[in-house]
C-alpha positions as CSV (number, residue, x, y, z in Angstrom):
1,X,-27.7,11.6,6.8
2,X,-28.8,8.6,4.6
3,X,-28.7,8.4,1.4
4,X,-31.9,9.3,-1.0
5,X,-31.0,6.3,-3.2
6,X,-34.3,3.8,-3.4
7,X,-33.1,0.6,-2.2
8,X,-35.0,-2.0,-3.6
9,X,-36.0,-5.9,-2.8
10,X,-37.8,-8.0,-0.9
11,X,-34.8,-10.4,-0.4
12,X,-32.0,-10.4,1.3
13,X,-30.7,-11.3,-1.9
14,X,-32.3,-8.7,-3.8
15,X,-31.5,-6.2,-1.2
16,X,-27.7,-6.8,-1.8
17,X,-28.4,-6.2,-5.8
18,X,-30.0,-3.2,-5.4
19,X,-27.2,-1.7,-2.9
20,X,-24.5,-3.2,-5.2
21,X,-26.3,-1.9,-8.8
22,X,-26.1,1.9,-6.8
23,X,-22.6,1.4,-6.2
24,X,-21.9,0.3,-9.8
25,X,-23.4,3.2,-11.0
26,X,-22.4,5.3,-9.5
27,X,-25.6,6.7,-7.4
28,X,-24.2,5.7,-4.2
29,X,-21.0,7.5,-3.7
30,X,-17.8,5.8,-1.3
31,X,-19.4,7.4,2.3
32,X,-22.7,7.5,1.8
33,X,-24.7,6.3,4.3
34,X,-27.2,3.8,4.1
35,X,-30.3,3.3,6.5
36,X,-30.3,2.0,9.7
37,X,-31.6,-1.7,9.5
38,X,-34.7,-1.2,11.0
39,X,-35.7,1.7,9.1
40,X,-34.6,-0.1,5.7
41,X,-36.8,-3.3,6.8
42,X,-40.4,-1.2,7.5
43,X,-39.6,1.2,4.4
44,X,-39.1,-2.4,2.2
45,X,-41.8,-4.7,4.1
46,X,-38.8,-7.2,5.2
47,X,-37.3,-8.5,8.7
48,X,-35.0,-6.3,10.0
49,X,-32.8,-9.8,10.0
50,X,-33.3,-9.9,6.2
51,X,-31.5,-6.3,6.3
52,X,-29.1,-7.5,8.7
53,X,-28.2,-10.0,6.2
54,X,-27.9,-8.2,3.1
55,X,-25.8,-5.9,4.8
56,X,-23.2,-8.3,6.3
57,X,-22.7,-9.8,2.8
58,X,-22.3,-6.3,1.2
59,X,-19.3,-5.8,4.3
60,X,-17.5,-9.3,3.7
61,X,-17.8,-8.2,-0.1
62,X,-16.1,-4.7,0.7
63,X,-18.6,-2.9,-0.4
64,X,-19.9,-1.1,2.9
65,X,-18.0,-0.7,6.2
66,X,-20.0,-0.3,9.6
67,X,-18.7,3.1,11.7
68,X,-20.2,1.9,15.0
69,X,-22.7,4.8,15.9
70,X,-21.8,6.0,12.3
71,X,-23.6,3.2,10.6
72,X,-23.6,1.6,7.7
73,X,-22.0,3.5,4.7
74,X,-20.2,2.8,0.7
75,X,-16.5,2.1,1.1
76,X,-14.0,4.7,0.3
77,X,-12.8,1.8,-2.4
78,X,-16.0,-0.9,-2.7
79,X,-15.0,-3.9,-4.7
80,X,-17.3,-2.9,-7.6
81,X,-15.6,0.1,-8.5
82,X,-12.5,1.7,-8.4
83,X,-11.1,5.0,-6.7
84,X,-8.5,6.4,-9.1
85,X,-6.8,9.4,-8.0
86,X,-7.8,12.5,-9.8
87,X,-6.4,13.9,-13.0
88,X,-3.6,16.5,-12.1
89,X,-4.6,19.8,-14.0
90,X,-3.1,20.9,-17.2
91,X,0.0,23.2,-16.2
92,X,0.7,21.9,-12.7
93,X,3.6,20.0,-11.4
94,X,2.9,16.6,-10.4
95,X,4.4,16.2,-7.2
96,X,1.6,13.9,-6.4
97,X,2.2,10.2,-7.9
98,X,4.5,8.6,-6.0
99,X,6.0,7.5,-9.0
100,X,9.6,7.3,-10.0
101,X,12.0,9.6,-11.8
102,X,11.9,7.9,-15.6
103,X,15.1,9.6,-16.0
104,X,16.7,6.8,-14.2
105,X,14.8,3.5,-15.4
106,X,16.7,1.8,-17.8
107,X,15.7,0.1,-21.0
108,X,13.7,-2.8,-21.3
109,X,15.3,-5.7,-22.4
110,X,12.6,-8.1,-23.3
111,X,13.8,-11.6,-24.9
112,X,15.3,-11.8,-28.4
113,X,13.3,-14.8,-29.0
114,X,10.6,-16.2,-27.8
115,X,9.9,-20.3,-28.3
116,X,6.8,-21.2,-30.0
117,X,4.9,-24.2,-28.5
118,X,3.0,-25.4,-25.7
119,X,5.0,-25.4,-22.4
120,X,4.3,-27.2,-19.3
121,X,4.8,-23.7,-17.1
122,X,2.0,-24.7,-14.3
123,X,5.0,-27.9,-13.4
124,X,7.8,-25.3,-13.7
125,X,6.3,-21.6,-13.4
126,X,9.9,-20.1,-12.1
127,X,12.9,-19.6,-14.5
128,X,15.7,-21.7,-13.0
129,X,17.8,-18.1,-13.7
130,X,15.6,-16.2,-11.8
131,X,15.0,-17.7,-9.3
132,X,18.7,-17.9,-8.2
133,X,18.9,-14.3,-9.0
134,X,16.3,-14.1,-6.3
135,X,17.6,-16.2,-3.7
136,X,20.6,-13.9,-4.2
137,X,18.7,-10.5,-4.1
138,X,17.2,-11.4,-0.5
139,X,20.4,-12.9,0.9
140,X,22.5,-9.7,0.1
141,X,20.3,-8.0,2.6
142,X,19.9,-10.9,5.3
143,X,16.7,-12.4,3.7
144,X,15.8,-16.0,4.5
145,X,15.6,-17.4,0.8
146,X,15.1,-20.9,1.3
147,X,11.4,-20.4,0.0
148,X,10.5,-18.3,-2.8
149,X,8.1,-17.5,-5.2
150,X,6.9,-15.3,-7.5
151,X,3.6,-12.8,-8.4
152,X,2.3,-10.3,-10.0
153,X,3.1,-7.6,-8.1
154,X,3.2,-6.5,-4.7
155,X,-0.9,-6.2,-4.4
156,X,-1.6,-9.3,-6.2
157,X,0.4,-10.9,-3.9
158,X,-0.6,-9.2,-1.0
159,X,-4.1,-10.1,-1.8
160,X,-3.5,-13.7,-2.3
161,X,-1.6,-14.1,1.3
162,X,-4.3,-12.5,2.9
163,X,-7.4,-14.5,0.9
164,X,-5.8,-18.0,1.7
165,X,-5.1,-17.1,5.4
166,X,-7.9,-14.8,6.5
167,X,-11.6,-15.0,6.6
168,X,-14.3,-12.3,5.9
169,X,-13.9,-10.3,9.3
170,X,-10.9,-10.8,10.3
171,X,-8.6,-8.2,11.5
172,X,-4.8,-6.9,9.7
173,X,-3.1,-4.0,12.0
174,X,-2.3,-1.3,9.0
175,X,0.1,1.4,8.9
176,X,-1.4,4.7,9.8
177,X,-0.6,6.7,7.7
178,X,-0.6,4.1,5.2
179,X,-0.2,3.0,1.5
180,X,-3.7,4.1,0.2
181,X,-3.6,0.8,-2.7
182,X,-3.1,-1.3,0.8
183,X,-6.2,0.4,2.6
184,X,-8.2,0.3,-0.1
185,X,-7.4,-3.5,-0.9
186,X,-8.1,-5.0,2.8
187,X,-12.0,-3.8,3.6
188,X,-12.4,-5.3,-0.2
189,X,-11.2,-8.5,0.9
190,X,-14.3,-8.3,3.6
191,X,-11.2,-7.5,6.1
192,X,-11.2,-5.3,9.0
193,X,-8.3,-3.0,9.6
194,X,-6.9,-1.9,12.8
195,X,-4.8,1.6,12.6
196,X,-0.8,1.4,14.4
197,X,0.9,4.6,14.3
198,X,4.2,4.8,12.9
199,X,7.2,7.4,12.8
200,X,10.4,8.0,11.4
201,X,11.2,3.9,12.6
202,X,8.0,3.1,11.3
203,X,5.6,0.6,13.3
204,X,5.7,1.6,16.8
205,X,5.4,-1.4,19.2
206,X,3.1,-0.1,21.7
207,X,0.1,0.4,19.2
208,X,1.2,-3.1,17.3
209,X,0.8,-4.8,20.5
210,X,-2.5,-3.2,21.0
211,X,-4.0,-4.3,17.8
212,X,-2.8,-7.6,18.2
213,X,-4.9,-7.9,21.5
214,X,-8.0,-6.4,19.6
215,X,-7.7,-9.8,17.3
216,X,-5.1,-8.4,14.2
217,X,-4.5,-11.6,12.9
218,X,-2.2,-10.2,10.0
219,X,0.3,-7.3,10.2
220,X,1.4,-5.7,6.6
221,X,4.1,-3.4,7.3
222,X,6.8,-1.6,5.4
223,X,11.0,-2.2,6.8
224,X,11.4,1.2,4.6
225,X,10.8,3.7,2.2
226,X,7.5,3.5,4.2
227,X,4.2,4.7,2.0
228,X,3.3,8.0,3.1
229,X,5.7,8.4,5.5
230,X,8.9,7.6,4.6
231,X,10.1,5.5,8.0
232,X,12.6,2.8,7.9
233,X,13.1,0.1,10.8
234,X,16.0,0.9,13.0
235,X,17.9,-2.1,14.2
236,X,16.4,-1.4,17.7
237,X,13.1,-1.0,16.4
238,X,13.2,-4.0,14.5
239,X,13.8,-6.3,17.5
240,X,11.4,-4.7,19.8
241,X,8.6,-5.1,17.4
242,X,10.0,-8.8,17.0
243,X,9.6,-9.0,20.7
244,X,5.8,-8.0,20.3
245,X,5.0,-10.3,17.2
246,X,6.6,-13.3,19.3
247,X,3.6,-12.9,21.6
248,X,1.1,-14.1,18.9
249,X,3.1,-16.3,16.9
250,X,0.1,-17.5,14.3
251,X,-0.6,-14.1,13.6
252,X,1.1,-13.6,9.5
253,X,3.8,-10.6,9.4
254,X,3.7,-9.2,5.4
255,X,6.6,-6.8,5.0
256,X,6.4,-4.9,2.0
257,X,9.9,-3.7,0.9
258,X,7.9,-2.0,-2.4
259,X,11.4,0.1,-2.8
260,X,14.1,-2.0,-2.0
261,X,17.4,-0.9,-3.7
262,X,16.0,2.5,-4.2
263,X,14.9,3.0,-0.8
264,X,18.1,5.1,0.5
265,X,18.3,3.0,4.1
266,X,19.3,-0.3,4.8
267,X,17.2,-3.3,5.4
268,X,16.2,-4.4,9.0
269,X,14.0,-6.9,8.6
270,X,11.8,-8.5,11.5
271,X,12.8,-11.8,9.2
272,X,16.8,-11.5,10.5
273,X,16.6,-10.0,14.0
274,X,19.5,-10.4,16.4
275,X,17.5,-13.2,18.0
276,X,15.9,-14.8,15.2
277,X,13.4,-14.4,13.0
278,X,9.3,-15.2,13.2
279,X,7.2,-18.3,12.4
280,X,4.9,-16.7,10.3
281,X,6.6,-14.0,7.8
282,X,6.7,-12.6,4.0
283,X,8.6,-10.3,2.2
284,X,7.1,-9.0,-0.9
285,X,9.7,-7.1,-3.3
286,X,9.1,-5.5,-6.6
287,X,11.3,-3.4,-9.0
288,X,8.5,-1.3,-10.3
289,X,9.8,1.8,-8.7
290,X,13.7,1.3,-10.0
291,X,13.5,-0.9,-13.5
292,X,10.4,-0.4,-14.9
293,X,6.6,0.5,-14.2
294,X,4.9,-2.3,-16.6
295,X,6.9,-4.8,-14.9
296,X,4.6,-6.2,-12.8
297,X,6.6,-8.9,-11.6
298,X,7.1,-9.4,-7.6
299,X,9.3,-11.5,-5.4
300,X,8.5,-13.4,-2.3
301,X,10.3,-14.6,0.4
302,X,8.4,-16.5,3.4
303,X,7.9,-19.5,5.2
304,X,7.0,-23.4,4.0
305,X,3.5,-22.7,5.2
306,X,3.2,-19.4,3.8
307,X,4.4,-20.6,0.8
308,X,2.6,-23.8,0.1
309,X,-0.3,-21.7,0.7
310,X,0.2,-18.7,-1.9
311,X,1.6,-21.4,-4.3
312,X,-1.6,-24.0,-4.3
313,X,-3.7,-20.6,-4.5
314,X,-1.7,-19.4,-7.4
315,X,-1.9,-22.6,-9.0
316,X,-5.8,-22.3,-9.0
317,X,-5.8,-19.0,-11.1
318,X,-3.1,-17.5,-13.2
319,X,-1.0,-20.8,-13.1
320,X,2.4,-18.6,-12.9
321,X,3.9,-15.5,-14.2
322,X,5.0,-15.0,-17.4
323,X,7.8,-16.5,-18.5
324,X,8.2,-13.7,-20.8
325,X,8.5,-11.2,-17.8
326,X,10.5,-13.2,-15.9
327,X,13.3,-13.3,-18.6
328,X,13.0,-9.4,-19.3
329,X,13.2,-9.3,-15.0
330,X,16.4,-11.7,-15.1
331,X,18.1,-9.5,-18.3
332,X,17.5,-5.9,-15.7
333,X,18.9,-8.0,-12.5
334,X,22.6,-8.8,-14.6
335,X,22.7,-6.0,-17.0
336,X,25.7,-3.7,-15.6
337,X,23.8,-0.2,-16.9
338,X,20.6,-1.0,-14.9
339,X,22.3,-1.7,-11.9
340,X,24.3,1.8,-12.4
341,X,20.9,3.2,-13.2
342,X,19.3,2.0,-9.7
343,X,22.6,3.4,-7.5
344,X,22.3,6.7,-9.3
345,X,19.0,6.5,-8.3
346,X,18.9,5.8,-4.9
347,X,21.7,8.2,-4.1
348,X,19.5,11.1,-6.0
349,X,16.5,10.3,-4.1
350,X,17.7,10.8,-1.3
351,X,19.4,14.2,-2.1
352,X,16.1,15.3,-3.4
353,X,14.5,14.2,-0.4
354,X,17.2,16.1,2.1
355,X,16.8,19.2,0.2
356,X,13.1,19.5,0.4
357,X,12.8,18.7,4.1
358,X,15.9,21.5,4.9
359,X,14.0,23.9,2.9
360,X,11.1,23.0,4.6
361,X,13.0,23.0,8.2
362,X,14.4,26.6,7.5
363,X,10.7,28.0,7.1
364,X,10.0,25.9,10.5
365,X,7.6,23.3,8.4
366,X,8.6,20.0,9.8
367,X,8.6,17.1,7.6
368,X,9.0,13.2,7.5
369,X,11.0,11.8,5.1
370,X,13.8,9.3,6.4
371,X,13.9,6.9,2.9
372,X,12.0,6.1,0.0
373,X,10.3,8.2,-3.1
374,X,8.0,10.5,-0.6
375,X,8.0,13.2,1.9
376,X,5.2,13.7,4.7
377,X,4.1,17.5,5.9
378,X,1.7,17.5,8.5
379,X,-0.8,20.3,8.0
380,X,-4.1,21.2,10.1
381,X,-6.4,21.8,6.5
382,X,-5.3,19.4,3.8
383,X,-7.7,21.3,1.4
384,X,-6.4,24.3,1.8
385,X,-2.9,23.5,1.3
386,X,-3.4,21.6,-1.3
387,X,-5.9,24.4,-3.4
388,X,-3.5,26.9,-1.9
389,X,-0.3,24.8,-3.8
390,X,-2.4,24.6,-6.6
391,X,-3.0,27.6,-7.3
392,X,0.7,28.3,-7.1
393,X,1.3,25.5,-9.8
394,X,2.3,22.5,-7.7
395,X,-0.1,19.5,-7.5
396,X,0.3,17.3,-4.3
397,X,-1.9,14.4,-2.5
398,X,-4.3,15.0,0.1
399,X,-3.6,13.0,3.1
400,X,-7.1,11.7,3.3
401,X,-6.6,8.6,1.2
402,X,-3.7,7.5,3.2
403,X,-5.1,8.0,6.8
404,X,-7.3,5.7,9.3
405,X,-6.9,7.3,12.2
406,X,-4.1,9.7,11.7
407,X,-3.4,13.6,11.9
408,X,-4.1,15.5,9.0
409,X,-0.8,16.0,6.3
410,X,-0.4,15.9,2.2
411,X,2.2,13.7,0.8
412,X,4.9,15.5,-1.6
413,X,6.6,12.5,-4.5
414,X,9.9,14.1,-4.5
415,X,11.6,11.6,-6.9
416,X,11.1,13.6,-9.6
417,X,11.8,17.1,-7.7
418,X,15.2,18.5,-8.3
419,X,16.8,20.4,-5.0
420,X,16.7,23.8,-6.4
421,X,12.9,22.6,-7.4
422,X,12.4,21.5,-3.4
423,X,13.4,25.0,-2.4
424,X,11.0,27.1,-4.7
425,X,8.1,24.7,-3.3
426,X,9.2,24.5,0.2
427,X,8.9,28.7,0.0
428,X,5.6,28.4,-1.5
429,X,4.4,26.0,0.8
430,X,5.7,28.8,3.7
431,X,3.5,30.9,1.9
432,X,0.7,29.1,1.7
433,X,0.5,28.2,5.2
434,X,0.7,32.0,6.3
435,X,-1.7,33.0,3.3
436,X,-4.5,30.5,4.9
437,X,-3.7,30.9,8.3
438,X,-3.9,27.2,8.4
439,X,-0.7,26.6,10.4
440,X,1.6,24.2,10.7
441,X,0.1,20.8,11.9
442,X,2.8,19.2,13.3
């Protein structure tokens, strides 16, 4: 049903105002639908090709998407406005931020002193120090380091790969279920997405090789800790989605190792495969889940192209990251606490993890969970579980904001979740599902 909102102008131009002032303000909400074109162009007095025009500049803006037969409607995210997750309750347990356990980031170390002056840091934006720490950091697990660089964090870089290489249009094959920040980033970047499946290996080569011959000329992927999921390449899964990518070599591969030494697998990167790695390839790494949440600081590790590319971008904006950052990064990376900080981590992470999906598995729930800070339950009624969890003091993410084209599940941060915790909610959740008749949805 379309919305009621008065669209307003007799542009094309004016036509993309009015659309974008609703958004802004809130009248038109992410989903609602606009009108068809034609309908739109006699209630206005335009061509139905001025329409057709405002609307395709609103979808290469990311404001609207088009749902075939569905129409035209808001983004879930449009580029005007932002979709923040809503404020968990007073009272309940926030099992619902994917965020890390603060009991194990360590101090921040920021620099003692700071030089005054003017510095030339656009002709040398990467500490010396650093950047050897980094080369360092990828090579322990197999990495090609040759080219580096640095950004502001994993999005920002995400987002500048994907502006300098792609076009308004264009297709990226996206994790389903996928990291929502990812989903919500690409249709703002006037992108189109393309849904592959993954499982406890995470991307699954039959649906990558599918949405590579529907056009994907991107993939973003996750080697582990995989964002809702929890998957982590196998060494055998690694090479046989190399085999696929080698089909379209142009086509840009993003991993996004977001977890890295907390993730609780190893690393089996399509970059280091038994045969060789890809033409086009990134790595984006960041430490915001182990050393610190404000430090937005991210690694990347790529090809020349790739990086001449993000590099001549980056030069064109921020210039480089702060120098300030990068010495209170560099201080984390050799201090001998952190680092004992980040095993102690990873190693309770995935004992929180293992107790909630056996507590879970001895009330027949199954669960996904193989690495990383999260734990996937597929359920049939995402509301329901979630009100029904609620109401028994736990807060936990709908699955909605992490789905394309995926079943139904909620996603469960566990980082924070002690084992005898995982039990008591893995009971509720037992009860919850009987109390609704809502079922199990796996």
């Amino acid at each position: 049903m379309a919305t009621q909102y008065g669209i307003r102008g007799t542009t094309a131009k004016g036509i993309t105002a009015s659309i974008e002032q609703g958004v802004t303000d809130g009248a038109l909400s992410p989903g609602s639908a606009l009108p068809p074109v034609r309908e739109l162009a006699q209630r206005l007095a335009v061509s139905p090709g001025t329409v057709a025009t405002a609307y395709k500049e609103l979808r290469q803006r990311g404001i609207v998407v088009t749902r075939g037969r569905g129409g035209t409607v808001v983004a879930e995210a449009p580029s005007v406005a932002s979709r923040r997750p809503p404020k968990v309750p007073p009272g309940l347990r926030d099992l619902a931020g994917g965020h890390p356990d603060p009991v194990f980031l360590p101090d921040l170390l920021p620099p003692v002193h700071v030089a005054p002056g003017v510095r030339s840091h656009r002709a040398a934006p990467r500490l010396a120090e650093l950047e050897t720490l980094t080369r360092e950091w990828y090579e322990r697990d197999g990495v090609p380091s040759e080219h580096v660089t640095f950004a502001h964090s994993a999005l920002d870089c995400v987002a500048r790969l994907l502006a300098v290489e792609l076009r308004p249009g264009d297709a990226v094959a996206m994790e389903d279920p996928g990291y929502h920040h990812l989903l919500d980033l690409v249709p703002a970047l006037g992108l189109r997405m393309v849904p592959v499946a993954v499982d406890d290996e995470g991307m699954r080569p039959e649906p990558l090789r599918a949405a590579l011959r529907a056009g994907a000329r991107a993939v973003i992927c996750s080697p582990r800790a995989q964002n809702p999921y929890g998957g982590a390449f196998s060494a055998e899964r690694r090479d046989a989605l190399v085999e696929v990518l080698r089909e379209t070599p142009e086509v840009l591969v993003v991993e996004n190792d977001h977890a890295a030494d907390v993730a609780g697998a190893p690393l089996h990167s399509l970059t280091c495969g038994a045969s060789g790695g890809l033409d086009r390839w990134a790595q984006v790494r960041t430490v915001t889940k182990y050393l610190g949440t404000d430090l937005r600081w991210a690694a990347l590790a790529c090809d020349r192209r790739t990086l001449a590319r993000h590099d001549g971008r980056l030069l064109l904006t921020s210039g480089w990251i702060s120098h300030v950052l990068q010495e209170t990064v560099a201080r984390l990376f050799e201090d001998p606490a952190a680092r004992l900080l980040v095993g102690a981590a990873q190693d309770a992470y995935a004992e929180r993890r293992a107790a909630l999906i056996a507590g879970l598995a001895q009330r027949g729930i199954a669960a996904h969970g193989v690495s990383g800070l999260n734990v996937w339950v597929p359920v049939r009624d995402e509301a329901a579980v979630v009100n029904g969890l609620r109401s028994r003091g736990w807060w936990v993410a709908a699955g909605a904001r992490f789905r394309l084209g995926a079943g139904a599940g909620v996603r469960v941060t566990t980082a924070g979740l002690l084992p005898e915790e995982g039990r008591r909610f893995a009971a509720d959740f037992a009860e919850v599902l009987g109390e609704y008749g809502v079922g199990y949805g796996g």
